[in-house]
NUFI-322191 format. One record per residue (C-alpha): residue number from 0; residue in one letter; y, z, x. Coordinates in pm, 1 decimal. Last residue first. Layout:
BEGIN
(node NUM; 'a'; (Y; Z; X))
...
//
This chain:
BEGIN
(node 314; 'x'; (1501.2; 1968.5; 2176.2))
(node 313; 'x'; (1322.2; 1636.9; 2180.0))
(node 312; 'x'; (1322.8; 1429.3; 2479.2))
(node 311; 'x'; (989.6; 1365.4; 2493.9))
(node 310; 'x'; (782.8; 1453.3; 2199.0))
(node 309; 'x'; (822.6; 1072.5; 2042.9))
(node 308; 'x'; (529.6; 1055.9; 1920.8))
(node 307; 'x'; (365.3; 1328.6; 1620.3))
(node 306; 'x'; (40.8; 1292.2; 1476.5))
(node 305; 'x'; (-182.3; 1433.8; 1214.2))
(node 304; 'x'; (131.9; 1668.6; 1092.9))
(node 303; 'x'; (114.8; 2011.8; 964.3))
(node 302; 'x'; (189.3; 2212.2; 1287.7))
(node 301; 'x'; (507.9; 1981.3; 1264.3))
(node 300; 'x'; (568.4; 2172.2; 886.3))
(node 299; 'x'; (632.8; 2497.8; 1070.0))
(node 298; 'x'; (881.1; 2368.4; 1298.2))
(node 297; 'x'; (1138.4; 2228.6; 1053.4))
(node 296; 'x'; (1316.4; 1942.8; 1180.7))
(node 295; 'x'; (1623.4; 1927.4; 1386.6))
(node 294; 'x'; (1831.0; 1591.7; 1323.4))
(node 293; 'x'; (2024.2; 1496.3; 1573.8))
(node 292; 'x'; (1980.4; 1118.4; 1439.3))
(node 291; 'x'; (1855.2; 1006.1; 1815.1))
(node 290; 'x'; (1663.2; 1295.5; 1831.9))
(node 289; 'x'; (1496.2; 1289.1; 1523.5))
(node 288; 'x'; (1422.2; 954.8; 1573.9))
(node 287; 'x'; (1238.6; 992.8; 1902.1))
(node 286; 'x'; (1129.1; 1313.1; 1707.0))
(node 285; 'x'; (858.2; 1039.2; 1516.9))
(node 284; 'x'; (654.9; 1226.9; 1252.3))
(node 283; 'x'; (323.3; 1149.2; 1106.6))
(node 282; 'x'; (158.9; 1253.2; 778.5))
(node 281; 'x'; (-244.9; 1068.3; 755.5))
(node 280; 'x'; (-414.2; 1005.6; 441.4))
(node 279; 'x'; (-793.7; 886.5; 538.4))
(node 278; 'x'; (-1036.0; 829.0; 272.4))
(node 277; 'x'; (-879.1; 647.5; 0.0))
(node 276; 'x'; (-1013.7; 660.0; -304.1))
(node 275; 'x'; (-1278.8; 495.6; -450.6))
(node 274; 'x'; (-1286.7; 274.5; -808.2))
(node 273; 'x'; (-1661.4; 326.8; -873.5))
(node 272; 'x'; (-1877.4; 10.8; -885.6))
(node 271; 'x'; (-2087.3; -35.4; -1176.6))
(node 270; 'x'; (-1856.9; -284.2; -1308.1))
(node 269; 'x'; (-1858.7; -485.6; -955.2))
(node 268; 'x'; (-2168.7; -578.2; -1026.5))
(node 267; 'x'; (-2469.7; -493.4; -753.7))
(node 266; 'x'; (-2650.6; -761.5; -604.5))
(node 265; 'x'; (-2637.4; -704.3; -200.5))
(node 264; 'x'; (-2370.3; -922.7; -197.5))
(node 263; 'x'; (-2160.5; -632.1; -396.2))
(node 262; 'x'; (-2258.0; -348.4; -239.1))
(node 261; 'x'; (-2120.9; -493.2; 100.3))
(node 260; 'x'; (-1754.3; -608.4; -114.1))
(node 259; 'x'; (-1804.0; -263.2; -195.1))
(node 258; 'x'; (-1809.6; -130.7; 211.5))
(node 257; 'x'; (-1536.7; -379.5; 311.9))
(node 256; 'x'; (-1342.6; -175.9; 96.9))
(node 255; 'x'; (-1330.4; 129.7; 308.6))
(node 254; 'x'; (-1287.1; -105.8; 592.4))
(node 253; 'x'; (-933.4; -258.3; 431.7))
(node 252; 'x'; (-801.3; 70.2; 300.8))
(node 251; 'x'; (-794.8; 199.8; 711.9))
(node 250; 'x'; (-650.8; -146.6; 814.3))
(node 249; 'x'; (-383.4; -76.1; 579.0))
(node 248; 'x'; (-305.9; 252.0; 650.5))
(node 247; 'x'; (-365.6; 556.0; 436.6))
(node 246; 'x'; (-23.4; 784.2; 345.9))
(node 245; 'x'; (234.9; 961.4; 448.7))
(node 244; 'x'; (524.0; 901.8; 741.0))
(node 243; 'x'; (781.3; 1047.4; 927.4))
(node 242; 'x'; (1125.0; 947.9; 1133.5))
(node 241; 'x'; (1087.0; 602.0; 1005.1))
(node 240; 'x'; (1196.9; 344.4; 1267.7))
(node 239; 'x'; (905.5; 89.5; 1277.0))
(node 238; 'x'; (655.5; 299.2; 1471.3))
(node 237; 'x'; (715.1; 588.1; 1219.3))
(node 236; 'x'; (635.2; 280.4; 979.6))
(node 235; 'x'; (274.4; 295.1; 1110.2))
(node 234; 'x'; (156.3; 551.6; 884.3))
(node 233; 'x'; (227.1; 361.3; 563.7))
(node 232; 'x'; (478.7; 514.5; 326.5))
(node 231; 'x'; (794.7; 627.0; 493.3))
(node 230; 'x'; (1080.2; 852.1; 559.2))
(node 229; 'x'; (1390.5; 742.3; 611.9))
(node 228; 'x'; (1661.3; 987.1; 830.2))
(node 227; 'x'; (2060.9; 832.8; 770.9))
(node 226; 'x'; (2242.9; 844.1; 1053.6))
(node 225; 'x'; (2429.5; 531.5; 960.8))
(node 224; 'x'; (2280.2; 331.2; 1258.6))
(node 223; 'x'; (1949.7; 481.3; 1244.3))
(node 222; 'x'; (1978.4; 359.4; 831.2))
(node 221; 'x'; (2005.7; -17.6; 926.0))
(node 220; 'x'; (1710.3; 49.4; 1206.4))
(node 219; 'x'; (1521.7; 191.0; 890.8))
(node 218; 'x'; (1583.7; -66.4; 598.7))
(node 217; 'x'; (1537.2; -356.7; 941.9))
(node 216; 'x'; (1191.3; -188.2; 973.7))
(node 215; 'x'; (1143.5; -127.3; 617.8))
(node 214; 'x'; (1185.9; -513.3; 546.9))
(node 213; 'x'; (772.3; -597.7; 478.2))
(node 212; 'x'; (657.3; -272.5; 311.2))
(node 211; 'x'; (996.0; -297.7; 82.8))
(node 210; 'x'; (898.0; -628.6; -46.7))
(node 209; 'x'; (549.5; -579.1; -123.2))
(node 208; 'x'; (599.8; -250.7; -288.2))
(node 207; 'x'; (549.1; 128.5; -230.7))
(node 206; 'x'; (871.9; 337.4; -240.8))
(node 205; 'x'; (1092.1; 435.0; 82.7))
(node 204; 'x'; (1257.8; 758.6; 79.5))
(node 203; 'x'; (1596.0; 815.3; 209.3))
(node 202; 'x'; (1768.6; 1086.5; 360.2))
(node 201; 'x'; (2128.8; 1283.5; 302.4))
(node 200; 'x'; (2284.6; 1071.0; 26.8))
(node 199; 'x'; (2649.4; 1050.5; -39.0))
(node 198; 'x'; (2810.4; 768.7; 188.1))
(node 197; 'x'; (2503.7; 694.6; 386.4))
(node 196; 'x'; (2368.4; 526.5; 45.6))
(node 195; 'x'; (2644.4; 293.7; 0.8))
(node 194; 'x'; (2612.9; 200.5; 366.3))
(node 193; 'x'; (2224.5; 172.4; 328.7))
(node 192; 'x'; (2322.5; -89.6; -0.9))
(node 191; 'x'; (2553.8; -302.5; 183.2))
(node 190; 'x'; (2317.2; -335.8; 522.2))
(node 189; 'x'; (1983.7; -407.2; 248.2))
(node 188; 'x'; (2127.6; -650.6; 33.4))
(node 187; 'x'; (2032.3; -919.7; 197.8))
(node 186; 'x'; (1747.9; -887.8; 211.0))
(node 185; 'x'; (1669.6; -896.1; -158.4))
(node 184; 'x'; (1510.8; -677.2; -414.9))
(node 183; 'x'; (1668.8; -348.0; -373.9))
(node 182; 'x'; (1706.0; -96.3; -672.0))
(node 181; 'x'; (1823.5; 225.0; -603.0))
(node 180; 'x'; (1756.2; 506.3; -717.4))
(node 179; 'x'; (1973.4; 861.7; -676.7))
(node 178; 'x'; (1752.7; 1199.5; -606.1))
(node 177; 'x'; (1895.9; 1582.1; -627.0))
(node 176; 'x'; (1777.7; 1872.9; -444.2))
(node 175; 'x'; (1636.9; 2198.9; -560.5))
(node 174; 'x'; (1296.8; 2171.7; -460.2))
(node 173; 'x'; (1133.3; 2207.7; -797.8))
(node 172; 'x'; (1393.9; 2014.5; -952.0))
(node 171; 'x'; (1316.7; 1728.5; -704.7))
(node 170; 'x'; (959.1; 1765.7; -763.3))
(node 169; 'x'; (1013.1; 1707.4; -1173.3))
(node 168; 'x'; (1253.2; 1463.6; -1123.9))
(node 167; 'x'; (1005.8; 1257.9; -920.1))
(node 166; 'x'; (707.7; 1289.4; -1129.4))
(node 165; 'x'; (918.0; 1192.4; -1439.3))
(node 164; 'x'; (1070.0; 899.0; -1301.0))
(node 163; 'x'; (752.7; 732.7; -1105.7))
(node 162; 'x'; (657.5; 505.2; -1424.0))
(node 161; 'x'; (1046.4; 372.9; -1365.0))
(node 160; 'x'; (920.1; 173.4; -1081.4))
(node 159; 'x'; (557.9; 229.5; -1149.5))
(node 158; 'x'; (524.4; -158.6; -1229.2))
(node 157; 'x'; (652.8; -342.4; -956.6))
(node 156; 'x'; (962.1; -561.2; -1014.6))
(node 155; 'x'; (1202.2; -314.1; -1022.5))
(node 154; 'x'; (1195.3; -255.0; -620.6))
(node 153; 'x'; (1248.7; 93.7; -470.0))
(node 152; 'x'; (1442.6; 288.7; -250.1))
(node 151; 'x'; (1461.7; 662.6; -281.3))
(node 150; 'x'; (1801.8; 817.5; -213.7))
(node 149; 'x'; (1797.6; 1172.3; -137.4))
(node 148; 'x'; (2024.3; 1416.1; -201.9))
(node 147; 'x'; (2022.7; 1789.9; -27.8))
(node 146; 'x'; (1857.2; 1786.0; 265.6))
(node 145; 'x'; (1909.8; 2091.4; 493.5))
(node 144; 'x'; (1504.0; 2180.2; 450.1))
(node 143; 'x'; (1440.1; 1845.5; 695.4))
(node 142; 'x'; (1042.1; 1865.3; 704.3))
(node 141; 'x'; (1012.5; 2062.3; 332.1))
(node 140; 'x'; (1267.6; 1798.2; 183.6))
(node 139; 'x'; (1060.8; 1511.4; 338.3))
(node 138; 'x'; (746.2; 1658.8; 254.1))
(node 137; 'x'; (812.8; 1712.4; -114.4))
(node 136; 'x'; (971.5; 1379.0; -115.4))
(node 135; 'x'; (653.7; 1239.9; 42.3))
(node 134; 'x'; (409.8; 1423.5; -196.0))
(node 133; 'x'; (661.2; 1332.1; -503.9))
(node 132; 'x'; (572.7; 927.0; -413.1))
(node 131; 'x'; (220.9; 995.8; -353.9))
(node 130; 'x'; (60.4; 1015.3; -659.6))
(node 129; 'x'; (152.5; 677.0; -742.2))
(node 128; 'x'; (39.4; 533.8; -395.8))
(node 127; 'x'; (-311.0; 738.2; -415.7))
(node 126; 'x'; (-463.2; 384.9; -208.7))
(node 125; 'x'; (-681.2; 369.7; -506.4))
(node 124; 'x'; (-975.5; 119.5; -352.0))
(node 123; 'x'; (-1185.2; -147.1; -543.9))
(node 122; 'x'; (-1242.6; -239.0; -882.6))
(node 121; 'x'; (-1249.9; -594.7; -1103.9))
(node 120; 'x'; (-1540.8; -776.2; -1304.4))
(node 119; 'x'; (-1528.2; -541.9; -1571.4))
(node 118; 'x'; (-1703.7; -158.0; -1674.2))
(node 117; 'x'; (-1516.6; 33.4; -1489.2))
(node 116; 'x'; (-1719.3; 284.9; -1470.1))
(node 115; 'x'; (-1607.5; 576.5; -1266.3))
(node 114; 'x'; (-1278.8; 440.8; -1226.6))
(node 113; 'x'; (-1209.0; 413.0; -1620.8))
(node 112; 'x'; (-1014.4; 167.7; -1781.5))
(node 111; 'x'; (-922.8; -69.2; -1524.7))
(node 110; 'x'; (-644.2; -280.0; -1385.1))
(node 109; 'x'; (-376.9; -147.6; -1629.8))
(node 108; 'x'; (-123.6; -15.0; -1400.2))
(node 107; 'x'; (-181.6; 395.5; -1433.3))
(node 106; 'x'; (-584.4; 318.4; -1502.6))
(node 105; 'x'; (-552.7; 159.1; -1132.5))
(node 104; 'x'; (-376.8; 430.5; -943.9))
(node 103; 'x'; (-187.5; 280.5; -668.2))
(node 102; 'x'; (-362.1; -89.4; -478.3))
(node 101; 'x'; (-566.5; -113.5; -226.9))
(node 100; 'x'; (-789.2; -350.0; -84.5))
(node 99; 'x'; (-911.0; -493.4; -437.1))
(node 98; 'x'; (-1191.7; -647.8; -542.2))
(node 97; 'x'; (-1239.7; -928.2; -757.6))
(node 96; 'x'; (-1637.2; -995.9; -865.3))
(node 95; 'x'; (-1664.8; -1396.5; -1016.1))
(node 94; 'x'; (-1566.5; -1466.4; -1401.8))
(node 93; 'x'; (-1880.0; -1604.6; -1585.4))
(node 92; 'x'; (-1747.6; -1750.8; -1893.4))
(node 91; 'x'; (-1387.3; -1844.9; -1723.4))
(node 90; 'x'; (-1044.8; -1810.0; -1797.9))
(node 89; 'x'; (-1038.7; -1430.7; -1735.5))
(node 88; 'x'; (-1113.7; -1527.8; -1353.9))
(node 87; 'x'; (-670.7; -1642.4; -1385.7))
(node 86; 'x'; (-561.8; -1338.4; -1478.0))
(node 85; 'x'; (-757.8; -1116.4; -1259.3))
(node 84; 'x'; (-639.0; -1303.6; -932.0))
(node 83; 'x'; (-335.8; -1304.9; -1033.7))
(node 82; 'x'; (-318.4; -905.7; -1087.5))
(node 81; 'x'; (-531.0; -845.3; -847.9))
(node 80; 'x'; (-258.2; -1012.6; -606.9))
(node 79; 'x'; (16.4; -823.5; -728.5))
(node 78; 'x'; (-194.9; -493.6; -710.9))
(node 77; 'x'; (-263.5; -531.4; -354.0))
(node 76; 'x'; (-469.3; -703.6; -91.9))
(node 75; 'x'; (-728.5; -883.6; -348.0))
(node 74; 'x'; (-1075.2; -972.4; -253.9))
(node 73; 'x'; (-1263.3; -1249.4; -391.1))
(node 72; 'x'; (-1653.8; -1275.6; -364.0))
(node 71; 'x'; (-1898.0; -1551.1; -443.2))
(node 70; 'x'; (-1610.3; -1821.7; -392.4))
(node 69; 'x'; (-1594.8; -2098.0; -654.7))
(node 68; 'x'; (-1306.8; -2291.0; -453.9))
(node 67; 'x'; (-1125.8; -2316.6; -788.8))
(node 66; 'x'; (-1107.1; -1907.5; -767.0))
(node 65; 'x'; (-898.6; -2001.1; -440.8))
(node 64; 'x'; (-638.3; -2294.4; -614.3))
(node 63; 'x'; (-547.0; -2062.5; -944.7))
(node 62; 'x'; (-502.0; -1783.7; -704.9))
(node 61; 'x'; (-269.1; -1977.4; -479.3))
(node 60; 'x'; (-92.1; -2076.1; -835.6))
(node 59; 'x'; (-58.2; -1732.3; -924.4))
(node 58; 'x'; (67.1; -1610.1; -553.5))
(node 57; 'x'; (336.4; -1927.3; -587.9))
(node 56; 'x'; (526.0; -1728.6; -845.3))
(node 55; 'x'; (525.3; -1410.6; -742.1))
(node 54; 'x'; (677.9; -1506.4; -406.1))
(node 53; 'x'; (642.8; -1201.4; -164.2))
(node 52; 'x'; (525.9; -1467.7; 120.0))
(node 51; 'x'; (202.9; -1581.4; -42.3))
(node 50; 'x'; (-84.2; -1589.1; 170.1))
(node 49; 'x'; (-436.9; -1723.7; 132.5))
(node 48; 'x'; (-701.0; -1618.8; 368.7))
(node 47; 'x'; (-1103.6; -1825.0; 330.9))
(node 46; 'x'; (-1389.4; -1633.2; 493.4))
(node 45; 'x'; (-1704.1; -1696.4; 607.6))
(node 44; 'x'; (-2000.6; -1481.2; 621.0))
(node 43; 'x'; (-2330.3; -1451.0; 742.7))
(node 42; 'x'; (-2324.9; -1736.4; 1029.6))
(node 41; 'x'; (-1955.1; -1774.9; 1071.7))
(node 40; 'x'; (-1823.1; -1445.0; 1061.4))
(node 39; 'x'; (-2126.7; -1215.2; 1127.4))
(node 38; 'x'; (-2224.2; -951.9; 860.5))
(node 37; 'x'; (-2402.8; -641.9; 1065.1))
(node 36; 'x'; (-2236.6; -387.3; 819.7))
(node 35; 'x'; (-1993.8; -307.1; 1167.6))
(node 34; 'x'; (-1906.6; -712.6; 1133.1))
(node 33; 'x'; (-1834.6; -597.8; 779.7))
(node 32; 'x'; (-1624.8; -318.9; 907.3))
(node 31; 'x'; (-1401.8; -556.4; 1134.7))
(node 30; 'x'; (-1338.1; -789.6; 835.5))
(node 29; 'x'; (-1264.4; -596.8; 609.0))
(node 28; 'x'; (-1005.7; -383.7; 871.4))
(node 27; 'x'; (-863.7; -734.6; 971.9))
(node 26; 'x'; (-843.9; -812.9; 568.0))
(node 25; 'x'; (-603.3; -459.8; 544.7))
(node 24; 'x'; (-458.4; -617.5; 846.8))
(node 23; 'x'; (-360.2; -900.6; 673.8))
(node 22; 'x'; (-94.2; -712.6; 415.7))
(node 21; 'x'; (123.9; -760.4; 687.5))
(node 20; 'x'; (164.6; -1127.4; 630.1))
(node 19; 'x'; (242.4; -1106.9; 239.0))
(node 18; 'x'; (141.4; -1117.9; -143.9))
(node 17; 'x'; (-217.5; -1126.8; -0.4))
(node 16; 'x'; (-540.5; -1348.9; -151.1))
(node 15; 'x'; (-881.6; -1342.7; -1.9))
(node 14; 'x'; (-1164.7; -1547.8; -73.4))
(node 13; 'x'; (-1519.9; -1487.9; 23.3))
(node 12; 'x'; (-1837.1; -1721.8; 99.0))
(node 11; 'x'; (-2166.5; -1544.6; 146.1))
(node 10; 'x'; (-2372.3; -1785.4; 347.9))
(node 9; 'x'; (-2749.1; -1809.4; 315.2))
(node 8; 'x'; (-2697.2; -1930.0; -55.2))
(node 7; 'x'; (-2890.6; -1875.8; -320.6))
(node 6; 'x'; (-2721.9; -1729.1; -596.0))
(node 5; 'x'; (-2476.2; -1461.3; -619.6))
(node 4; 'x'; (-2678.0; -1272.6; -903.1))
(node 3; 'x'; (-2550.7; -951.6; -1023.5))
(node 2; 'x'; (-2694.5; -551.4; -1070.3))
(node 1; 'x'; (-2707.9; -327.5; -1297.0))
(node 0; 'x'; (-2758.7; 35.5; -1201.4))
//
């Protein structure tokens, strides 16, 4: 297996770019498992954050500044920010390792060729968010069997937005329901488009994407007040007003990385790295929201989930 030099120096020095604030706890989950991999901030390690608040724009120039900063290892939160990160290394002879904390399937979006090999200076962790998207409306439609229509948000500005068409229509045929998209790119938008949605649609189904990761909160407190069910794609959003959940967390896709970032300051290249997959995919339920939408969900299907809250109260 081929390996890479990092030089010299008694401190490892890594560089992390995310397109947003809660992408962090994917670098809190690096962190923590590195500290597990006997790495101590400060003396082994040190680390230099960069966030760009969902702004495209400004995440390429932050890139531009932290591969300036010649750091041994930089570690990307999400596509976006592999994506800059990747495009700005490709200006140089001997482009540094990028690896990535996540990100859906990264033959799908261009990031590598093969997984096994990947045979460049970028891999990391398949969070299985392409692959997803029909598992959650399969579970949605399966948890709450009287939904007919469901309206599944997502943004036009990340890649598998219309890649996810096919897949989709195909497991909403299977299921015998029918699915509107909507586009939603701004805030503001999000009180006029729910009310839209609560109109015809029975539930809705939150896509991957910076933007809709950081507003699904106000997406699902909007929705409570329409009596509209959302059902989300991180595990915490059942904490944030989604009546289920399915998918990895972020801290969860942050230690499993910290483990290649490990392989490679020990010398190996990052093109002799497999891409991974995620390790833990948890399906939650909250029946605090159930109850308050008087929604009854299908019994059978609880037994299925890793963890419900919310048990008190519901009938």
């Amino acid at each position: 297996m081929s390996k890479v030099s990092i030089g010299d120096e008694k401190v490892i020095r890594i560089g992390v770019l995310s397109q947003n604030e809660g992408r962090l706890e994917k670098f809190e989950g690096l962190k923590d498992e590195l500290k597990n991999l006997n790495y101590e901030e400060g003396k082994d390690v040190v680390y230099e954050v960069m966030t760009a608040p969902n702004d495209y724009t400004e995440m390429d120039q932050l890139a531009e500044k932290l591969v300036s900063k010649k750091f041994n290892v930089l570690v990307a939160s999400g596509e976006g920010e592999t994506r800059s990160l990747a495009k700005t290394v490709a200006k140089l002879n001997d482009p540094p390792p990028i690896i990535f904390m996540g990100t859906l399937s990264p033959i799908a979006i261009g990031l590598v060729e093969n997984e096994v090999f990947p045979e460049t200076n970028v891999t990391g962790l398949n969070n299985y968010h392409y692959e997803l998207i029909s598992k959650r409306l399969d579970l949605l439609k399966r948890l709450i069997p009287q939904v007919e229509e469901v309206a599944v948000l997502g943004d036009q500005r990340t890649i598998y937005f219309q890649d996810s068409q096919p897949g989709l229509s195909q497991t909403a045929q299977a299921l015998n329901i029918r699915y509107k998209m909507y586009d939603i790119t701004n805030e503001q938008d999000i009180p006029g488009i729910v009310d839209e949605i609560s109109k015809n649609s029975h539930a809705i189904l939150i896509m991957p994407g910076s933007f809709l990761e950081t507003h699904t909160e106000e997406i699902a407190s909007y929705a409570l007040l329409k009596g509209v069910p959302v059902f989300g794609v991180y595990p915490s959003d059942i904490e944030r007003g989604c009546i289920a959940s399915y998918g990895t967390s972020y801290y969860n896709q942050g230690a499993q990385t910290a483990h290649m970032v490990h392989k490679i300051i020990i010398g190996y290249s990052p093109k002799s790295i497999p891409v991974e997959t995620a390790e833990k995919l948890s399906f939650k339920v909250n029946l605090e929201v159930a109850r308050k939408l008087g929604i009854s969900l299908e019994e059978a299907y609880l037994g299925f989930a890793d963890e419900v809250i919310g048990q008190g109260g519901y009938h």
